[in-house]
C-alpha positions as protocol buffer text, in pm:
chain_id: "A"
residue {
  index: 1
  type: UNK
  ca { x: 0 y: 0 z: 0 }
}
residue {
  index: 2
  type: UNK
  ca { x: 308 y: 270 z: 24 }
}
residue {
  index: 3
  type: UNK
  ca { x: 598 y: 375 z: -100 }
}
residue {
  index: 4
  type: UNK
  ca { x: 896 y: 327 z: 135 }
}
residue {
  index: 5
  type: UNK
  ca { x: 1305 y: 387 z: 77 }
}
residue {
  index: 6
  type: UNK
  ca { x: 1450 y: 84 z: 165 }
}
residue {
  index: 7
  type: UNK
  ca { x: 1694 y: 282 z: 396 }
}
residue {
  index: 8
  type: UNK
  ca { x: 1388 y: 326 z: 677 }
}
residue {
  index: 9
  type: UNK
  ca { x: 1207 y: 2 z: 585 }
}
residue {
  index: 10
  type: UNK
  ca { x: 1527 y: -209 z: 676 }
}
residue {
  index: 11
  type: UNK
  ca { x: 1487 y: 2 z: 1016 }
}
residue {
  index: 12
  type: UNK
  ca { x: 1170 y: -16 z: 1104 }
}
residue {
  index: 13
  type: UNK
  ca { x: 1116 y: -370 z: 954 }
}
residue {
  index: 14
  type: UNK
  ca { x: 1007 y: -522 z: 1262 }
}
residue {
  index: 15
  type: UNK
  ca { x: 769 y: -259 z: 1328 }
}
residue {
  index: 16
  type: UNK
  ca { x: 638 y: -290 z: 901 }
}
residue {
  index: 17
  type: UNK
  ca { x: 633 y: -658 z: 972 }
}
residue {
  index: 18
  type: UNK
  ca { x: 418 y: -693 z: 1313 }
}
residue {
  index: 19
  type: UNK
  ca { x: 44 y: -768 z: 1337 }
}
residue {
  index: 20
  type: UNK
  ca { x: -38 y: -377 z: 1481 }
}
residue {
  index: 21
  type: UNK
  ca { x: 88 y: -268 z: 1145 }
}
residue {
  index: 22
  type: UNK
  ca { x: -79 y: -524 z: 937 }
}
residue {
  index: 23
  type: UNK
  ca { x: -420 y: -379 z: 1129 }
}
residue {
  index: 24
  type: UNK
  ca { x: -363 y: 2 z: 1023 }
}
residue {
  index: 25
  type: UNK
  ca { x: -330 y: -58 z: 682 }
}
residue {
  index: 26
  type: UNK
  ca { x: -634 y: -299 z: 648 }
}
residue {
  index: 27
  type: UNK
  ca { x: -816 y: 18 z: 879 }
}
residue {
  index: 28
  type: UNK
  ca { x: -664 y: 248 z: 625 }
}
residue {
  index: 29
  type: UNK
  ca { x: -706 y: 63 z: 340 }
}
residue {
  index: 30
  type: UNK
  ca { x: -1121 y: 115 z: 401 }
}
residue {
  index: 31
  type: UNK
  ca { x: -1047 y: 491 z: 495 }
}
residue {
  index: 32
  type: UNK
  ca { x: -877 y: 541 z: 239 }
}
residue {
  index: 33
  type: UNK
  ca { x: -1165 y: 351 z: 3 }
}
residue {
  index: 34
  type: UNK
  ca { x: -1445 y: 522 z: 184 }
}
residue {
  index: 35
  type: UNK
  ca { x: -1334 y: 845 z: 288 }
}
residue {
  index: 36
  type: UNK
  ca { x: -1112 y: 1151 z: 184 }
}
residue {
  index: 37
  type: UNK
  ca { x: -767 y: 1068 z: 363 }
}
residue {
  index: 38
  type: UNK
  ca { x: -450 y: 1265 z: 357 }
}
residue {
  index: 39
  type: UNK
  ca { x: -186 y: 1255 z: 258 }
}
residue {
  index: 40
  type: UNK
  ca { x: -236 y: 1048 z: -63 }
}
residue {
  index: 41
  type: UNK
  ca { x: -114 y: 708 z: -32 }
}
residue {
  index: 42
  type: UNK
  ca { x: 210 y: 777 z: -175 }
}
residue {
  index: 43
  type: UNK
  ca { x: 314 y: 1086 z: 11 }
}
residue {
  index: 44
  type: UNK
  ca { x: 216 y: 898 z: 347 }
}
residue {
  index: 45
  type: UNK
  ca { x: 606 y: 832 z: 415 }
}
residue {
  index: 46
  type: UNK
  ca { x: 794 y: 1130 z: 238 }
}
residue {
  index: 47
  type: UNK
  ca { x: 933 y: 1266 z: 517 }
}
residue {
  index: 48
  type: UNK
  ca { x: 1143 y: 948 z: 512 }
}
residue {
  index: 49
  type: UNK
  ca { x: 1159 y: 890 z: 145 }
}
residue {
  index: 50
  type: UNK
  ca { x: 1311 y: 1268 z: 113 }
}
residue {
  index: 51
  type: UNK
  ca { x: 1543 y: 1230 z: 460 }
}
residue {
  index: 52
  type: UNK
  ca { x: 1742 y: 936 z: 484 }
}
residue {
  index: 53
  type: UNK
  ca { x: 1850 y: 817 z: 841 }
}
residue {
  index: 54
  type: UNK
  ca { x: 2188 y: 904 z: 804 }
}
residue {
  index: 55
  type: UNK
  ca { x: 2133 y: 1216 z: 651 }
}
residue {
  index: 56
  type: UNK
  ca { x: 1925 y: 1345 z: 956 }
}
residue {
  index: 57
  type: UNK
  ca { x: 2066 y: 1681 z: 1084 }
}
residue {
  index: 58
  type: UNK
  ca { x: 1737 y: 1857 z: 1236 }
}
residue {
  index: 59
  type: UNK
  ca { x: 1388 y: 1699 z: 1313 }
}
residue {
  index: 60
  type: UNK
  ca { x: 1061 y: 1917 z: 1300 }
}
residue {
  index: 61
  type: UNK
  ca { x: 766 y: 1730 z: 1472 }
}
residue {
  index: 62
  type: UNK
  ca { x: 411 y: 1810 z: 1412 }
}
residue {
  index: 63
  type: UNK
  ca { x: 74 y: 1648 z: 1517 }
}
residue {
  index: 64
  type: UNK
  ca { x: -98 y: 1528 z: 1220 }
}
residue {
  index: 65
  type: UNK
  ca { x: -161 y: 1581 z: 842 }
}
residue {
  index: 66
  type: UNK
  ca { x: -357 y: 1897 z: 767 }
}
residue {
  index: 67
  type: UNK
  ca { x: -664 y: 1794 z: 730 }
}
residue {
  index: 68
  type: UNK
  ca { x: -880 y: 2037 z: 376 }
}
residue {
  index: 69
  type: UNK
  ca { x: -783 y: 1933 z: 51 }
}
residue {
  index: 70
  type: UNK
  ca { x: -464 y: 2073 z: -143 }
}
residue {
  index: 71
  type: UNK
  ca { x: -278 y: 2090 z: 157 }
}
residue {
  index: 72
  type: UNK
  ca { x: -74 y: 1751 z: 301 }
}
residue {
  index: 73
  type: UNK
  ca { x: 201 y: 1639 z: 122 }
}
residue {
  index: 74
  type: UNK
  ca { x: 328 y: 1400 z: 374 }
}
residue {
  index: 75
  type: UNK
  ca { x: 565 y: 1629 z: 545 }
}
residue {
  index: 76
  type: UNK
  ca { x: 469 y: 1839 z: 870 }
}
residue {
  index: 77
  type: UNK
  ca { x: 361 y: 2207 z: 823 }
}
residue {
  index: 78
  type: UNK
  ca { x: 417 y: 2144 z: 429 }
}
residue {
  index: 79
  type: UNK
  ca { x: 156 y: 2221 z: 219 }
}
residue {
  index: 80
  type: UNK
  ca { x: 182 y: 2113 z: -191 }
}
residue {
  index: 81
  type: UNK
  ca { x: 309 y: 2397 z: -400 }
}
residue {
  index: 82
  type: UNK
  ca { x: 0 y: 2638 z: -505 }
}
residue {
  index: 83
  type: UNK
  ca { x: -165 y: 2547 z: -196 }
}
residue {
  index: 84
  type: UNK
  ca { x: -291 y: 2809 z: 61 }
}
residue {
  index: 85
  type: UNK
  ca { x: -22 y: 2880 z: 312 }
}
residue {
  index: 86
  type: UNK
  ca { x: -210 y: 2794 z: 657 }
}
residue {
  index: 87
  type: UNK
  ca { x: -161 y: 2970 z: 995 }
}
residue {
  index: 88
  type: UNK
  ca { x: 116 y: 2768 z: 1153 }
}
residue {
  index: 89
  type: UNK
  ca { x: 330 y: 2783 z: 871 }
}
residue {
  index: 90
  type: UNK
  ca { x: 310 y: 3126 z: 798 }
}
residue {
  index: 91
  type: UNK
  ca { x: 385 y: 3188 z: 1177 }
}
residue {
  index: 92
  type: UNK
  ca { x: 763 y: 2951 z: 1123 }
}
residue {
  index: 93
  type: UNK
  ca { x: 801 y: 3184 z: 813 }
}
residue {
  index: 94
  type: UNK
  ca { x: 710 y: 3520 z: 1063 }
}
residue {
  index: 95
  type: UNK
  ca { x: 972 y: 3384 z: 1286 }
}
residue {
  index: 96
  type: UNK
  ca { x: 1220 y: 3298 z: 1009 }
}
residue {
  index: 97
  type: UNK
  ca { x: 1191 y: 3650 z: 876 }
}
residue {
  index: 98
  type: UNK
  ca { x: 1243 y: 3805 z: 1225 }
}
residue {
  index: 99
  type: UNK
  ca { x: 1598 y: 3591 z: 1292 }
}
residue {
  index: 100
  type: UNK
  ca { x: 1744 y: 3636 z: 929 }
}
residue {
  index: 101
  type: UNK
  ca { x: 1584 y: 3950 z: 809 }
}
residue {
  index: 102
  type: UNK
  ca { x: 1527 y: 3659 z: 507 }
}
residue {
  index: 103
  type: UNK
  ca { x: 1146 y: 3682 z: 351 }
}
residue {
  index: 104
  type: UNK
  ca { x: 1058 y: 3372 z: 289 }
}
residue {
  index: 105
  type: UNK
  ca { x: 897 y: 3233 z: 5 }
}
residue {
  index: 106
  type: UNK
  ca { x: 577 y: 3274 z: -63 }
}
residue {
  index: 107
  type: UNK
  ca { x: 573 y: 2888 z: -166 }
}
residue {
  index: 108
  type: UNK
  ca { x: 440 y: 2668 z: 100 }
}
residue {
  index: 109
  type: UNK
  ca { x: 631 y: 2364 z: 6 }
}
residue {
  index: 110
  type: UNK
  ca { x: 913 y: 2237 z: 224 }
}
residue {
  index: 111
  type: UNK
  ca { x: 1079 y: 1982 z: 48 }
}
residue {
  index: 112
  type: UNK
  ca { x: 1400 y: 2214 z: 56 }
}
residue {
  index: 113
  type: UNK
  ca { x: 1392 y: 2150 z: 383 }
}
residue {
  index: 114
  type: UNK
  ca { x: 1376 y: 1755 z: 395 }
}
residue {
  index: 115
  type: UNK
  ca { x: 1667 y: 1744 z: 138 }
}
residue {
  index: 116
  type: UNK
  ca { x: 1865 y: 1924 z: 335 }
}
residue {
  index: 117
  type: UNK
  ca { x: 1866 y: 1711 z: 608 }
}
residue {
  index: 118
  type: UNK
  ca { x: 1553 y: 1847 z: 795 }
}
residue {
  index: 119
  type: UNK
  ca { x: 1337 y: 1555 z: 901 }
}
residue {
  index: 120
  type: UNK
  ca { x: 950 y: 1640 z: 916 }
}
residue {
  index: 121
  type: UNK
  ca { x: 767 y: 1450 z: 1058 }
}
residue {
  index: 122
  type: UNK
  ca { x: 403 y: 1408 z: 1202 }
}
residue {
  index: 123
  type: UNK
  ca { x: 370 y: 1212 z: 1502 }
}
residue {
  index: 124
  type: UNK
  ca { x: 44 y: 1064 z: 1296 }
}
residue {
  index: 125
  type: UNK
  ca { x: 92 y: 1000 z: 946 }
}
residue {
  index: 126
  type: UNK
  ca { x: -299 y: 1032 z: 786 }
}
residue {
  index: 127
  type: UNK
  ca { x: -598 y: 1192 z: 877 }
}
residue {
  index: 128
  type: UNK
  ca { x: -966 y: 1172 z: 774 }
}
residue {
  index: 129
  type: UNK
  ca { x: -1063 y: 1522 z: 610 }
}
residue {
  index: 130
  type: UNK
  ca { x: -1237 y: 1730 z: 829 }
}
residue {
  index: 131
  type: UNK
  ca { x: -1118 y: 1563 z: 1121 }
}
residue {
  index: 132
  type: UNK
  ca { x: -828 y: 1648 z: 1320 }
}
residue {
  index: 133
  type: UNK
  ca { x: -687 y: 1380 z: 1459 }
}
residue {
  index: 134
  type: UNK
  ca { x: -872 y: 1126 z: 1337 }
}
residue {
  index: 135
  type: UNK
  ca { x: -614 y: 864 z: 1321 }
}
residue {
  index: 136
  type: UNK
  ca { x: -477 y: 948 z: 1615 }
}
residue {
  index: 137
  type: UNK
  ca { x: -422 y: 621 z: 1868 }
}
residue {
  index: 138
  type: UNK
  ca { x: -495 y: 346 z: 1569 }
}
residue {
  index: 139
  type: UNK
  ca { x: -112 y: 251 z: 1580 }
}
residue {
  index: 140
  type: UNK
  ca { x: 75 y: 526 z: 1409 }
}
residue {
  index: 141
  type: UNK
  ca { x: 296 y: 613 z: 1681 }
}
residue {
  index: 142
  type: UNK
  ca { x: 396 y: 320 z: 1705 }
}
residue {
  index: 143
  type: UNK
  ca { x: 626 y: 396 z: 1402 }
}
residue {
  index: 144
  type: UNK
  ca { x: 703 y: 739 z: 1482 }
}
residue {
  index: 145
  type: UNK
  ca { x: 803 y: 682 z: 1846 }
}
residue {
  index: 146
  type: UNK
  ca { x: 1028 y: 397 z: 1661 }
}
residue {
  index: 147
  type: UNK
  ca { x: 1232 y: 670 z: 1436 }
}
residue {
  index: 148
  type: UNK
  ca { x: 1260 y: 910 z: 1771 }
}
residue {
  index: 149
  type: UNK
  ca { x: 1432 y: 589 z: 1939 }
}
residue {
  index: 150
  type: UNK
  ca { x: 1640 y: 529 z: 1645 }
}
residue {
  index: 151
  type: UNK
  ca { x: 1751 y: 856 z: 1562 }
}
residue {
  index: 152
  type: UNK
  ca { x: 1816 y: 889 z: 1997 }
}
residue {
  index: 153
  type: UNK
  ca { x: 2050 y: 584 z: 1942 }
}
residue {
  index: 154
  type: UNK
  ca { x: 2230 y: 730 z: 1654 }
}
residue {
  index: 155
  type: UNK
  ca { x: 2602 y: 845 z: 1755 }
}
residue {
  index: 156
  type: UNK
  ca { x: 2613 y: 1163 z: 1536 }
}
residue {
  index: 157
  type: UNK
  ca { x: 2433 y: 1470 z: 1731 }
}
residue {
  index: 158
  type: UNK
  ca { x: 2071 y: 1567 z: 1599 }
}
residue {
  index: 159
  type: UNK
  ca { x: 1874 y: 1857 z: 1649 }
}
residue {
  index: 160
  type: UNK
  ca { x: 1543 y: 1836 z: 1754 }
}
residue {
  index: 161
  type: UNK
  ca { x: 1283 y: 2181 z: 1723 }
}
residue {
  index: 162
  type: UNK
  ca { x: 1011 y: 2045 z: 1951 }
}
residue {
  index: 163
  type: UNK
  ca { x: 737 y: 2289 z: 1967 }
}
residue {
  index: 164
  type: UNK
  ca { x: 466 y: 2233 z: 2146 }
}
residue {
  index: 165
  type: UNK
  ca { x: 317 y: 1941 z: 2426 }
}
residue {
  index: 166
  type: UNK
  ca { x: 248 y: 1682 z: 2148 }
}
residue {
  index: 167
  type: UNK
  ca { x: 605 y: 1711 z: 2020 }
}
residue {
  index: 168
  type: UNK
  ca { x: 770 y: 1746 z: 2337 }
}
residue {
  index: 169
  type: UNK
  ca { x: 547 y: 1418 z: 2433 }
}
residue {
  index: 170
  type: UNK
  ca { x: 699 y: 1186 z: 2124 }
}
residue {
  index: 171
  type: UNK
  ca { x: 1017 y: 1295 z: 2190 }
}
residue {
  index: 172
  type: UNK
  ca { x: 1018 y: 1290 z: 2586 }
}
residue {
  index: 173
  type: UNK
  ca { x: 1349 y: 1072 z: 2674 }
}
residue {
  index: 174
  type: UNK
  ca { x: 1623 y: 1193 z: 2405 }
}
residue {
  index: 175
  type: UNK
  ca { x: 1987 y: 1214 z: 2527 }
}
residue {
  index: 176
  type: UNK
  ca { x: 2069 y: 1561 z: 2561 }
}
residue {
  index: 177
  type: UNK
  ca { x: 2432 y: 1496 z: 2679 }
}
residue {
  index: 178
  type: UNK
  ca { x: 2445 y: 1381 z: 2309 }
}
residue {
  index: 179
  type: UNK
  ca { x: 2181 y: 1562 z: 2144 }
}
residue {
  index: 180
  type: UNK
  ca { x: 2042 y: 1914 z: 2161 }
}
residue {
  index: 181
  type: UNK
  ca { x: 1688 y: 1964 z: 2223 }
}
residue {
  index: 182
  type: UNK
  ca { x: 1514 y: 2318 z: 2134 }
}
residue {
  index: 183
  type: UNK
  ca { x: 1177 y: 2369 z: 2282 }
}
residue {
  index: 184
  type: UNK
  ca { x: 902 y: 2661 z: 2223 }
}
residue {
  index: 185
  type: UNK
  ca { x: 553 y: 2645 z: 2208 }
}
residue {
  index: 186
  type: UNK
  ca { x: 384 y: 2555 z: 1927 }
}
residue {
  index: 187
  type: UNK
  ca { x: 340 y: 2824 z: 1604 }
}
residue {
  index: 188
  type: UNK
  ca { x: -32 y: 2809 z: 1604 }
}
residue {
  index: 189
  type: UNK
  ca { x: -245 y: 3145 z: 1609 }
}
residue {
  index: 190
  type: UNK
  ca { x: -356 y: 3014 z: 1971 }
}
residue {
  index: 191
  type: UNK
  ca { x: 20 y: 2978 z: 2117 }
}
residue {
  index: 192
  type: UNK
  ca { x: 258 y: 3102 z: 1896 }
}
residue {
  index: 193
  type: UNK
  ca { x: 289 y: 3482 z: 2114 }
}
residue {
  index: 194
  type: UNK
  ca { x: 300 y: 3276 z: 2403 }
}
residue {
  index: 195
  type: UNK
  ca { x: 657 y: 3140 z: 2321 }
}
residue {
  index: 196
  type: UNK
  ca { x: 734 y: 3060 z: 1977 }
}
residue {
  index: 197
  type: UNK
  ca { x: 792 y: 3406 z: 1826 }
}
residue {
  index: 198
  type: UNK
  ca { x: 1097 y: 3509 z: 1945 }
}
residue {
  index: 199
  type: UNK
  ca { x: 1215 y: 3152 z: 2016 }
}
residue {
  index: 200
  type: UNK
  ca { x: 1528 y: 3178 z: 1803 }
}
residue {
  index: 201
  type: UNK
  ca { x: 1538 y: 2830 z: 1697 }
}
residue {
  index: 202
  type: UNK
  ca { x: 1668 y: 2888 z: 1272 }
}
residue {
  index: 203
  type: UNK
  ca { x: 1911 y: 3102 z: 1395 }
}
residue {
  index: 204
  type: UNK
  ca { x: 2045 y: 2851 z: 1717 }
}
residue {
  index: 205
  type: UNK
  ca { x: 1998 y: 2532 z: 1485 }
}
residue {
  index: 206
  type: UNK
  ca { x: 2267 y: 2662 z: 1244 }
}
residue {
  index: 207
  type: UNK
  ca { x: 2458 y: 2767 z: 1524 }
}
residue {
  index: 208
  type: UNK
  ca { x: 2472 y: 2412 z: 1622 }
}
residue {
  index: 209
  type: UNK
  ca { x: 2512 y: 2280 z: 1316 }
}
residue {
  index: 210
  type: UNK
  ca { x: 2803 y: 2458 z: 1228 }
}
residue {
  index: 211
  type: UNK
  ca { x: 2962 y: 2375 z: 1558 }
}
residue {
  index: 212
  type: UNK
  ca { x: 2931 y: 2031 z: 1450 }
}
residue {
  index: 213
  type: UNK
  ca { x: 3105 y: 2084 z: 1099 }
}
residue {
  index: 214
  type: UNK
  ca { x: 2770 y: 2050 z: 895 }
}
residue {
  index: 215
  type: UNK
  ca { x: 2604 y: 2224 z: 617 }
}
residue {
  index: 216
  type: UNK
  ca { x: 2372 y: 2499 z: 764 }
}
residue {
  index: 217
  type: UNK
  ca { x: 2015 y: 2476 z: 644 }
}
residue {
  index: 218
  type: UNK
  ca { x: 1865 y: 2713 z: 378 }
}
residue {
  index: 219
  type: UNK
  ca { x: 1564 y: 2813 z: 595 }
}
């Protein structure tokens, strides 16, 4: 049913491989067949297809697909090129703006982003339209708490942007002697004055990154 780089497959085979997985995709195989359900079935895993494991320099987590048509593309706070830019997203591109004095474009696509390194991923992978969190609890985090372990284990430093309770939640436990950890709340209209503007976090994560003798990302 999707489209998977054999890079995070051979990873997360047990997890591809269990019974709990084998029941989400026969539940999303009738969502999918009954309802409106985004991402489309092959964008469901393009954060991963775009990022490879080892390529990982900075993860992004966000709660779920958007939910109104033209918008998912499988990567968190993406939207498909000509789609409307929503809230959130034009809130990380206020905040972008303010740190670099960069405007950003006016192109809601962030697959610049994932090539560069910048893993994006939803804690749930699909959603029913309409309905937030829909999927939510039917065994997608499963998976995603699976990458969070793996890239936790990984020897080469990561940085993680958690904004926000939910992301903060999947990614409660990471080693910070190894890793570094940037929280804020979350860039919504309801929370994003109450701690993400201002947060500094394109500005710090290139700081880090060229600590570490990497490529700075092209916000």
């Amino acid at each position: 049913m999707f489209n998977i780089n054999k890079n995070w497959y051979n990873l997360l085979k047990n997890e591809f491989e269990s019974d709990q997985f084998k029941n989400l995709q026969k539940f999303l195989n009738v969502e999918y067949a009954k309802f409106n359900v985004y991402p489309p079935v092959e964008n469901v895993f393009a954060a991963l297809n775009l990022t490879k494991f080892d390529d990982v320099k900075v993860v992004i987590i966000g709660q779920d697909p958007y939910h109104q048509p033209n918008q998912a593309n499988g990567l968190c706070f993406s939207v498909s090129k000509g789609g409307k830019i929503p809230p959130s997203l034009e809130n990380i591109y206020k905040e972008i703006e303010n740190e670099t004095g960069v405007k950003s474009t006016t192109n809601g696509d962030l697959t610049s982003w994932a090539k560069q390194g910048v893993l994006l991923l939803n804690s749930v992978l699909t959603v029913r339209q309409g309905f937030p969190n829909s999927h939510k609890n039917i065994g997608w985090e499963v998976i995603t708490k699976k990458i969070i372990y793996l890239l936790n284990k990984r020897k080469d430093p990561v940085v993680f942007l958690l904004w926000g309770n939910n992301a903060k939640n999947l990614c409660d436990g990471i080693d910070k002697n190894k890793h570094y950890v940037l929280y804020s709340a979350h860039p919504s209209p309801l929370s994003a004055y109450n701690g993400f503007f201002g947060c500094g976090h394109f500005l710090k994560t290139n700081e880090i990154l060229r600590k570490l003798g990497k490529k700075e990302i092209i916000w």
